[in-house]
C-alpha positions in Angstrom: 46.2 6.0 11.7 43.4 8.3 11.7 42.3 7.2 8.4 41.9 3.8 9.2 40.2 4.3 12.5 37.6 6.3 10.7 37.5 3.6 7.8 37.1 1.0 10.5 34.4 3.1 11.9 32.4 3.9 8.4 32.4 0.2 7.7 30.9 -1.1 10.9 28.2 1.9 10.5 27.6 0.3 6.5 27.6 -3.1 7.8 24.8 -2.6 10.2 20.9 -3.0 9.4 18.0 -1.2 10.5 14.6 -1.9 10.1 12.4 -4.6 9.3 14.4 -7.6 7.9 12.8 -9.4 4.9 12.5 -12.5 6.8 10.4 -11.3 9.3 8.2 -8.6 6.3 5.4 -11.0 5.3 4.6 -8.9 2.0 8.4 -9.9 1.2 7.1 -13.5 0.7 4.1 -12.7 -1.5 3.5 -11.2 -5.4 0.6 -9.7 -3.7 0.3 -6.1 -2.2 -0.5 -5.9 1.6 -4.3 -5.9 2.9 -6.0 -2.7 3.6 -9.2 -2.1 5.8 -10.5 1.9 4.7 -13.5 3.1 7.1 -15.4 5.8 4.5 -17.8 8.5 4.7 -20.4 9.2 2.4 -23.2 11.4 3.6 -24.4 10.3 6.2 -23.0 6.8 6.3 -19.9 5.0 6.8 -19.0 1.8 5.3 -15.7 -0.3 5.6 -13.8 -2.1 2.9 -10.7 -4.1 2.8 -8.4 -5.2 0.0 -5.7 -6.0 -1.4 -4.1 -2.9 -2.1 -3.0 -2.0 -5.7 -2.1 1.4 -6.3 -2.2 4.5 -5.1 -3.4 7.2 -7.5 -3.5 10.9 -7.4 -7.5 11.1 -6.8 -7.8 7.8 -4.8 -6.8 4.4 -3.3 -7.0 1.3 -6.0 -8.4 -2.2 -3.8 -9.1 -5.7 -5.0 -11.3 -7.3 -2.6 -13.0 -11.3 -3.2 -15.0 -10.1 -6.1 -13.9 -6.9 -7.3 -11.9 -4.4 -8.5 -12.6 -0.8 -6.1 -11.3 2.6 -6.4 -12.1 4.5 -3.3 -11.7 8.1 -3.9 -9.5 10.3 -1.2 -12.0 12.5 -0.1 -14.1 9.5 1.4 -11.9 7.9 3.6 -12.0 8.6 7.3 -9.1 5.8 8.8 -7.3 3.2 7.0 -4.8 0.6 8.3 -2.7 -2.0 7.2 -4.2 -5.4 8.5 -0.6 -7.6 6.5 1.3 -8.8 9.5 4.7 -6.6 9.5 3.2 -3.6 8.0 1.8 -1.8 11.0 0.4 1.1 9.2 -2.4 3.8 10.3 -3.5 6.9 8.8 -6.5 9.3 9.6 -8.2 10.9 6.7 -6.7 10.5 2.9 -3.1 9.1 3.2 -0.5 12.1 2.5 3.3 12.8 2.7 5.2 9.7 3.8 2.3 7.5 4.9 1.3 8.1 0.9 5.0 7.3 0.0 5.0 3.7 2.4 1.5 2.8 1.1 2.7 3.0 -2.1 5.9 0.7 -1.8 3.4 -1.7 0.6 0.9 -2.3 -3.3 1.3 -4.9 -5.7 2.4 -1.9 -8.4 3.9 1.0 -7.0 4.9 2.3 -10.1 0.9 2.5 -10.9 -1.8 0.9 -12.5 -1.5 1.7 -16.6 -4.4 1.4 -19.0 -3.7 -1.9 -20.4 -2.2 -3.5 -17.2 -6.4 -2.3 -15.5 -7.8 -3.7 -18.7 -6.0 -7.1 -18.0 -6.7 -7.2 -14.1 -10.5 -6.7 -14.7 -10.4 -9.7 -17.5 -8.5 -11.6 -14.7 -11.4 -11.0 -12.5 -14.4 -11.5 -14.6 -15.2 -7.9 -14.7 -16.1 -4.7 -16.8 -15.4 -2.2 -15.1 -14.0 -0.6 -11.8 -16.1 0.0 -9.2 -15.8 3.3 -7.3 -16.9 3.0 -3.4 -20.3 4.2 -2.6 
């Protein structure tokens, strides 16, 4: 009796869901990654971008924005947030520990960007080169 009580009680605790269901997860509906707006610091100045997010890389955060592929390096940004309805996301400074991690599953590739799969995003774009935020 006592074993089924507790399978009875394991199973109800599996069959429940936490959490954001996919119906409701707006990234869930779309090949793209989620939008993020960065506020940086350079100098003197600030300056505010917002993309569609990538990647994450160890030195920085990989963007496409309208006309442009950006990498914004860690050390320049200040605040970022998630602007994709559902993702509710804030961070203050460079993203790290498990704000890193959720950014990460949020991109378009969250296994990362490879050499061939950059090469083919900038042809897709019309461009050279990545741009690095200044």
């Amino acid at each position: 009796m006592r074993h089924l009580l507790r399978a009875v009680v394991v199973g109800a605790v599996m069959a429940c869901s936490t959490g954001t269901r996919v119906e409701k997860f707006a990234p869930a509906h779309e090949p793209a990654g989620v939008t993020l707006r960065l506020r940086l610091h350079y100098g003197r100045g600030t300056q505010v971008v917002a993309g569609e997010l990538l990647a994450l890389q160890d030195s920085g955060i990989l963007l496409r924005d309208s006309t442009r592929i950006l990498f914004v390096p860690n050390d320049s940004v200040r605040y970022g947030e998630t602007v994709t309805r559902g993702t509710g996301l804030s961070f203050a400074r460079k993203p790290t520990g498990s704000t890193r991690e959720r950014l990460r599953l949020l991109s378009r590739y969250p296994g990362g960007v490879s050499a061939d799969l950059l090469s083919s995003l900038l042809a897709a774009y019309g461009r050279d080169s990545v741009e690095t935020a200044r």
